[in-house]
N, C-alpha and C positions, 0 to 999 in steps of 0.2 A: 535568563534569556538565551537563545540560541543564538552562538555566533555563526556565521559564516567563517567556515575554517580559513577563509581567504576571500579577500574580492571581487576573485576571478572566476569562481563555480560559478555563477549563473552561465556563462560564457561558455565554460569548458564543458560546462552538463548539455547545452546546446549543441556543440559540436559532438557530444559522444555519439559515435556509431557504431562500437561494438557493445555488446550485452554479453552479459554472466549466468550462466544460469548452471548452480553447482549442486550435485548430487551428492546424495549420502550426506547430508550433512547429518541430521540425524542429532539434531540437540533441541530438548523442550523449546519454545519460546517461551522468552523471558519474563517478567510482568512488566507491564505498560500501565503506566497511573497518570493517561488521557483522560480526557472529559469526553463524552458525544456533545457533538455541535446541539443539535436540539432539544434532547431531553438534560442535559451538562449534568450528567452521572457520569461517575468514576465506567473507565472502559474497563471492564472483566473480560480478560482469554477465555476463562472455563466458561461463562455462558455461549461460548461457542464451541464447547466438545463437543463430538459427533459431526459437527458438519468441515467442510474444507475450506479456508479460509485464506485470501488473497489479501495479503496487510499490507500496505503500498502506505510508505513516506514518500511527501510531496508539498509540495510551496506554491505560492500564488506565482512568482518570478521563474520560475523551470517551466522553457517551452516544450519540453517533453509531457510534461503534467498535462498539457492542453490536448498533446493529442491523445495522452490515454484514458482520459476521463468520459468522453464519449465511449469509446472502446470498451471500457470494462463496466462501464453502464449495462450497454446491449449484452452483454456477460452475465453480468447478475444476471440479470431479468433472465435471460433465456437457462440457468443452470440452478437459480436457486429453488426449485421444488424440487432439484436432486440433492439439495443438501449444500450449496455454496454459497457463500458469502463472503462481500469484498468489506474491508473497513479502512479507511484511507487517513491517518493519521499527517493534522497538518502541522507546519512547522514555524508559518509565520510571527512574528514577533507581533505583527499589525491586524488586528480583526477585522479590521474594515477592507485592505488587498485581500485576507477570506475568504472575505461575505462577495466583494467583487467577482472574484473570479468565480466562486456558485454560483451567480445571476447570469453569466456568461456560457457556464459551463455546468448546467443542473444534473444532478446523479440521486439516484434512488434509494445506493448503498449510503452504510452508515460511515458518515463524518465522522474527528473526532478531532480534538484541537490538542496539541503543546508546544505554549509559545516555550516554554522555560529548554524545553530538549531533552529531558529525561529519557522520552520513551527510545529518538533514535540513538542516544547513549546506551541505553540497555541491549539493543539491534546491532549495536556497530555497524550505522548507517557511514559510509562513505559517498554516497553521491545521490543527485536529485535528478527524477523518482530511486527510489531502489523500495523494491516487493520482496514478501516475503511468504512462499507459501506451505502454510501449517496443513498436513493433516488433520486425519477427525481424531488423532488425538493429544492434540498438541504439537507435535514435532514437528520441528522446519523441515521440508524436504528438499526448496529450493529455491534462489535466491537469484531476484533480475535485477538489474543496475540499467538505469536508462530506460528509454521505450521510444519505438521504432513502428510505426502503422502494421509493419509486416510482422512486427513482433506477437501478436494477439491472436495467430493461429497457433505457433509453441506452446505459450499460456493456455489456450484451450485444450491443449492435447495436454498438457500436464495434468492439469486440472478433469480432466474425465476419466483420467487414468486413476490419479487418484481418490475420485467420487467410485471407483470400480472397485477401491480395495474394502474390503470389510470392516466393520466401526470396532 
């Protein structure tokens, strides 16, 4: 089960207002052994070589999750016949706050569940949301913590930038 590194992250992830977003990273990502919410197959990275790929951990309790879910909804849709794809790994311990917050908050992209925390253990996720975006060929390039309304145009410029480089 995933703990909450502390009591106080829903709170503090609320109030974040500054964002990370670090260059060169330049290390494979990791393997993630998520389920997809609806088909509940093992999530594979490589079935997504080739294309760019925006991996956002996120919880039903992070009022950041709320507003970028709408956000990177309108994202996919508008970039994925260039090649993008968002996969939103959740972290909830509770399937049912989940499944709530999708009824509230519907998305296109692919779900994918770990109540247990493997996947943001493997991420060294430190805070709710935090994205992660791979190249087409695996590689993180760059790494957002938080999310902000205004944040979703950077995201897009990174993200086009990257769809521009060659596979």
């Amino acid at each position: 089960m995933l703990k909450r590194p502390f009591p106080m992250l829903p709170l503090i992830t609320a109030l974040l207002t500054t964002n990370t977003f670090a260059d060169g990273l330049e290390q494979p990502a990791p393997e993630c052994r998520a389920l997809t919410l609806k088909a509940q197959q093992p999530l594979d990275l490589s079935d997504y070589r080739g294309k760019v790929v925006y991996m956002d951990f996120w919880a039903s309790w992070c009022p950041p999750c709320r507003i970028s879910f709408p956000l990177l909804n309108e994202l996919h849709n508008e970039l994925r016949a260039e090649g993008f794809e968002v996969v939103a790994i959740n972290v909830d311990e509770n399937r049912e706050d989940l499944l709530r917050f999708l009824e509230q908050c519907p998305v296109d992209f692919t779900i994918a569940v770990d109540p247990e925390g493997k996947c943001p253990e493997a991420f060294d996720v430190v805070a709710m949301p935090s994205s992660y975006l791979i190249d087409r060929k695996g590689i993180i390039r760059h790494v957002h913590q938080g999310f902000r309304k205004e944040d979703i145009e950077a995201i897009r410029q990174l993200v086009r930038a990257l769809l521009a480089e060659p596979a």
